[in-house]
C-alpha positions in Angstrom: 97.1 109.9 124.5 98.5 106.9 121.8 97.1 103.8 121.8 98.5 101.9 119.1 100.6 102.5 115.8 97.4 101.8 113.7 99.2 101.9 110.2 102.4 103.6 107.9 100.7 105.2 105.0 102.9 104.4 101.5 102.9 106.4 98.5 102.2 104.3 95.7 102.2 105.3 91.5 99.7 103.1 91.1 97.8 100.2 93.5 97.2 97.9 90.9 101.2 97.4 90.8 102.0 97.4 94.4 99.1 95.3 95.9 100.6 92.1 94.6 103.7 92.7 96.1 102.7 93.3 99.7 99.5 90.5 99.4 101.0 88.1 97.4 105.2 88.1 97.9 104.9 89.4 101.9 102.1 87.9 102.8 99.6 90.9 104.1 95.6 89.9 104.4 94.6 92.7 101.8 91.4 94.1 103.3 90.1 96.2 100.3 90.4 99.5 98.5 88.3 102.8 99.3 88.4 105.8 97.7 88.7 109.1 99.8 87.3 111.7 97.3 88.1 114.5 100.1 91.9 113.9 100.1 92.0 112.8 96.3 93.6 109.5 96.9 92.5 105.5 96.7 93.8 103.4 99.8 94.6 99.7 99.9 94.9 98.6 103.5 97.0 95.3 104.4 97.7 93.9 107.5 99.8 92.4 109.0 99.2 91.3 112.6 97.2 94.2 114.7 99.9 96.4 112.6 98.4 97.7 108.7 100.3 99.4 106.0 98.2 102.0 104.1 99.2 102.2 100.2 98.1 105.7 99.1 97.4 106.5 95.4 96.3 109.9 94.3 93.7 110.7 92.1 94.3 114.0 91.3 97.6 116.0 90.3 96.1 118.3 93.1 96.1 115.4 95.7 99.0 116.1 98.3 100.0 112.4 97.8 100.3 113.4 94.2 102.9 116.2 95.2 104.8 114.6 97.9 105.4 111.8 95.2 106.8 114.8 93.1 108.8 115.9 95.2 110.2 113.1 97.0 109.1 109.9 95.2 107.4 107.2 95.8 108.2 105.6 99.8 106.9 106.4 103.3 104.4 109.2 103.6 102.8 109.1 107.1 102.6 107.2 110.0 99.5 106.9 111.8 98.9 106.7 115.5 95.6 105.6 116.7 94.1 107.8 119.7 90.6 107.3 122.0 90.0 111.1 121.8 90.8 112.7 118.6 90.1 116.2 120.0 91.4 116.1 123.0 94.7 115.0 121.5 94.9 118.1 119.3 93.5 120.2 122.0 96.4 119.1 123.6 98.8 119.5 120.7 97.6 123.1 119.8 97.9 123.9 123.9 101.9 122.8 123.9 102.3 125.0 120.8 102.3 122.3 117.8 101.5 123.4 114.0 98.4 121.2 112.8 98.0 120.5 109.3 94.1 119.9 110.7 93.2 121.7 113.6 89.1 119.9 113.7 88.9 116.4 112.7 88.3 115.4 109.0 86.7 112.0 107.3 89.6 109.4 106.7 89.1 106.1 105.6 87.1 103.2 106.8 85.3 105.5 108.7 87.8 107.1 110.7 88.4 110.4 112.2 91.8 111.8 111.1 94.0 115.0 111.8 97.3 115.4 110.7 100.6 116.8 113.0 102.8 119.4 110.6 105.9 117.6 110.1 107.4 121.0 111.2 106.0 119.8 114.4 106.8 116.4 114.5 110.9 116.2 113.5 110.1 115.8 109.9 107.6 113.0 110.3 104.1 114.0 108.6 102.2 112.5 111.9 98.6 111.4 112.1 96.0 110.8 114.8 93.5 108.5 114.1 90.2 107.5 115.9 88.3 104.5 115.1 85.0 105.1 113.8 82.1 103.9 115.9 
């Protein structure tokens, strides 16, 4: 069902102030900034290698990257697993009884398909599933 870690999604205050550190002090290529009005946030991808890290600033008090910073600070929100099949993998999930945050498939960034696992679900780990756009 996995194919690949495709990236850890970081909780950020602010991208302006963290960009430098993982472009310019570690080293990432930076590979631009989207906004994903739908989930209220602005991404920053970075790689390094095949492996990216996803810095995730909300837009919105509303945004749930807003309120997971609340709650828990800034640090490690998600990690992201890349699938062929997004919905056959929840199929899959939902048949084997786990709690989806998204049981269809929603619009993630560059182009991707995402859902999201329930942490409940996933030993405390927010978890998401993410299919390459075409």
């Amino acid at each position: 069902m996995l194919t690949k870690i495709n990236h850890i999604g970081i909780a950020v205050q602010s991208l302006d102030a963290s960009i430098p550190f993982y472009r310019d002090s570690l080293g990432m290529a930076f590979a631009g900034i989207e906004e994903v009005a739908e989930q209220k946030v602005r991404v920053a991808m970075l790689a390094v290698g095949e492996s990216k890290i996803e810095l995730l600033e909300p837009t919105s008090v509303e945004s749930p990257v807003a309120k997971f910073i609340e709650k828990n600070g800034v640090g490690i929100h998600h990690i992201a697993y890349e699938v062929a099949d997004i919905e056959a993998a929840i199929a899959k999930l939902l048949a084997e009884g786990a709690r989806m945050v998204d049981e269809k498939p929603r619009n993630g960034a560059h182009g991707t398909r995402i859902a999201f696992i329930h942490p409940k679900s996933s030993l405390g780990v927010l978890t998401e599933l993410c299919q390459a756009g075409h």
